[in-house]
C-alpha positions in Angstrom: 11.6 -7.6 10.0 11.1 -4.2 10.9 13.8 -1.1 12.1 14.6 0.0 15.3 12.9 4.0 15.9 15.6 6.6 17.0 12.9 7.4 19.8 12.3 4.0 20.9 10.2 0.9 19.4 10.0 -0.1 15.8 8.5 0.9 12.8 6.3 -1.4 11.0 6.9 -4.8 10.0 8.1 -5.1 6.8 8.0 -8.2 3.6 11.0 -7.9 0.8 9.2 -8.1 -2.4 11.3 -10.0 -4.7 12.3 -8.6 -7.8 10.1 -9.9 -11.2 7.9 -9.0 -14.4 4.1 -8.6 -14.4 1.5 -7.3 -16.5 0.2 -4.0 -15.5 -3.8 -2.8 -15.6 -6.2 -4.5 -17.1 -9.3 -4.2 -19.5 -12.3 -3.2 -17.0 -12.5 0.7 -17.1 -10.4 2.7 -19.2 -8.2 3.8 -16.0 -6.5 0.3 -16.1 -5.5 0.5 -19.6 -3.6 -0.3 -22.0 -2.2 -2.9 -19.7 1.7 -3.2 -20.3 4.5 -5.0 -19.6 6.2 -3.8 -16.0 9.8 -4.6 -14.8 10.5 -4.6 -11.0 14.3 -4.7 -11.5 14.7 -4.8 -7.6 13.5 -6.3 -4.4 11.7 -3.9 -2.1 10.7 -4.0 1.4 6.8 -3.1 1.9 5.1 -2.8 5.3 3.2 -6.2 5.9 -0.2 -4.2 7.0 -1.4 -0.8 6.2 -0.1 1.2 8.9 -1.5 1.4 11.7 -3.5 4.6 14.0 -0.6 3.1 16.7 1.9 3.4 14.2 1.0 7.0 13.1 0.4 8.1 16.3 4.4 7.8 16.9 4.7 9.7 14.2 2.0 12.5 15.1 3.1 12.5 18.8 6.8 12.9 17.7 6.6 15.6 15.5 3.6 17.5 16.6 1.3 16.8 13.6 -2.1 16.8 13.2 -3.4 12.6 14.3 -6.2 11.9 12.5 -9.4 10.9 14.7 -9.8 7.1 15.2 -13.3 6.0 14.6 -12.7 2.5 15.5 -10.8 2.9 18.7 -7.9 0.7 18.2 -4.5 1.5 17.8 -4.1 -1.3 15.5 -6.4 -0.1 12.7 -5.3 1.1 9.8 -5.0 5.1 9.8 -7.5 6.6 7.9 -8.0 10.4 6.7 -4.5 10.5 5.9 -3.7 13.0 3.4 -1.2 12.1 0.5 0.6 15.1 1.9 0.5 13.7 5.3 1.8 9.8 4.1 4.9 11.1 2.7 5.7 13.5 5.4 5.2 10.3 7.9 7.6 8.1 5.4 10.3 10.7 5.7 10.0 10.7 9.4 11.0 6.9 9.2 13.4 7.3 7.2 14.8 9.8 10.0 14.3 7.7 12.8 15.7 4.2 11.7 18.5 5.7 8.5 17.2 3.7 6.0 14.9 5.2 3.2 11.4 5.0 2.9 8.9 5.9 0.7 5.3 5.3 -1.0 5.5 2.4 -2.9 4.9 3.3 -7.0 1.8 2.5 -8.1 3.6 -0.1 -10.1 5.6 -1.2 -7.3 1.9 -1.8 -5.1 0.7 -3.6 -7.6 3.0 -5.9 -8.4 3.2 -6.2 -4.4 -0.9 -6.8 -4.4 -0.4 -9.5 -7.2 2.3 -11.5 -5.5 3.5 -13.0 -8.4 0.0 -14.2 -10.0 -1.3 -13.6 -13.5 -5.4 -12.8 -12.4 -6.9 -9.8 -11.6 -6.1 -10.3 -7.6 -3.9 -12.4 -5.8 -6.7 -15.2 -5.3 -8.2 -15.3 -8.5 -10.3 -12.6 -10.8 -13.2 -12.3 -8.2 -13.9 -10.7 -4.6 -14.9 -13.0 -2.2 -15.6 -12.4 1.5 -13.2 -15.0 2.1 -10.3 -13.5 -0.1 -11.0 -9.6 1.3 -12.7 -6.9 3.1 -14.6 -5.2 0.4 -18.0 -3.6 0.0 -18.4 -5.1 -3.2 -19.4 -8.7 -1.0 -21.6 -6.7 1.4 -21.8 -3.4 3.3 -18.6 -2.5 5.9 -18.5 -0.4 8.5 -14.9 -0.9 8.9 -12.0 -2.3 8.1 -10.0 -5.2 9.6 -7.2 -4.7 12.3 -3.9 -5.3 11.5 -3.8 -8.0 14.0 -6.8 -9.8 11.9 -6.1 -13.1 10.5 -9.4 -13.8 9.0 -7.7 -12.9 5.4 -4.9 -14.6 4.3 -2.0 -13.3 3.3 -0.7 -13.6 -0.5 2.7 -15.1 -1.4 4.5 -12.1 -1.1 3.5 -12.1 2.9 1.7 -8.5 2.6 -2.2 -9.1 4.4 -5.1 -6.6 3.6 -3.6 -5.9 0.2 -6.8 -6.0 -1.6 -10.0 -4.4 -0.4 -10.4 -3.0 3.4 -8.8 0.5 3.1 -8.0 2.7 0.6 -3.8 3.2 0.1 -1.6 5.9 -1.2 0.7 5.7 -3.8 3.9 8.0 -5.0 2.5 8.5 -8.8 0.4 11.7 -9.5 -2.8 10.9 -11.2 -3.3 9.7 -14.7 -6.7 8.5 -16.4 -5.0 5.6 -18.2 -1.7 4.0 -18.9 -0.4 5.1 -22.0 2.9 6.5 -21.9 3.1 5.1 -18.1 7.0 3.8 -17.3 7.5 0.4 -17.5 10.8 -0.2 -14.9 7.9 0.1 -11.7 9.0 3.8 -11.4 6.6 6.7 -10.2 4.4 8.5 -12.7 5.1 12.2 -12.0 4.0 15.2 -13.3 1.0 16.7 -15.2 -0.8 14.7 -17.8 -1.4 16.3 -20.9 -4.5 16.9 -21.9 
């Protein structure tokens, strides 16, 4: 599904994520731990692809924004050299345009959304493969794939490109590990004590 633009067209498609329980983090680097126990108490809609230069563009040509360059050319890459700043300024815009509300996910929330509902490390097991996603850990990339790339399957939740292929933002402020770190799928705001 996706919502109708008060200036015309859509924004981007979107997958409800059902509500449900995972395990958050893991043991590899001391950024993913402890891992704890995380309750997504409701469903959530989440855009199906990262979004898109195309996408963006709307956005930047709407408001008078800086557009970030495109390096690949295509309006259906995802945007790059998009500042945190910049991702939630677009996600308010939406949520002008169509009336409903739209945010960054929580880390939590992306996730749990990158999972889809499994209990390994990523949605198709504990390991990268060039099958399962775009990733410089299989070989070197000199970019990622189009939204309109199939080559990838989707997880169960319906969300593509989830794992590997560009880097996404998140609503939660930065913490080096997850103690302390809610456990109802929230945002992590705030300073972390040091």
């Amino acid at each position: 599904c996706s919502d109708t633009l008060a200036s015309g067209g859509t924004g981007p498609a979107l997958a409800v994520v059902p509500p449900g329980e995972f395990e958050m983090g893991g043991q590899q680097t001391n950024d993913e731990k402890p891992p704890h126990a995380v309750t997504i108490g409701r469903a959530f809609a989440m855009s199906v692809y990262e979004i898109s230069f195309g996408e963006f563009g709307a956005y930047c040509k709407a408001t008078g924004e800086r557009c970030p360059d495109n390096p690949w050319g295509r309006d259906d890459f995802p945007a790059a050299l998009v500042s945190w700043d910049e991702a939630v300024a677009y996600a308010k815009w939406l949520s002008s345009e169509t009336g409903q509300s739209y945010r960054l996910p929580s880390e939590a929330e992306w996730e749990y959304a990158a999972r889809a509902g499994t209990r390994t490390r990523y949605p198709f097991g504990d390991d990268v493969t060039p099958v399962a996603a775009r990733s410089s850990a299989n070989a070197p990339v000199d970019s990622p794939l189009a939204n309109s790339d199939r080559s990838i399957n989707r997880n169960d939740f319906r969300l593509f490109h989830m794992i590997g292929n560009l880097r996404e933002w998140v609503a939660d402020h930065w913490y080096s590990g997850y103690i302390g770190a809610p456990t109802d799928g929230s945002a992590r705001l705030g300073a972390e004590d040091n």
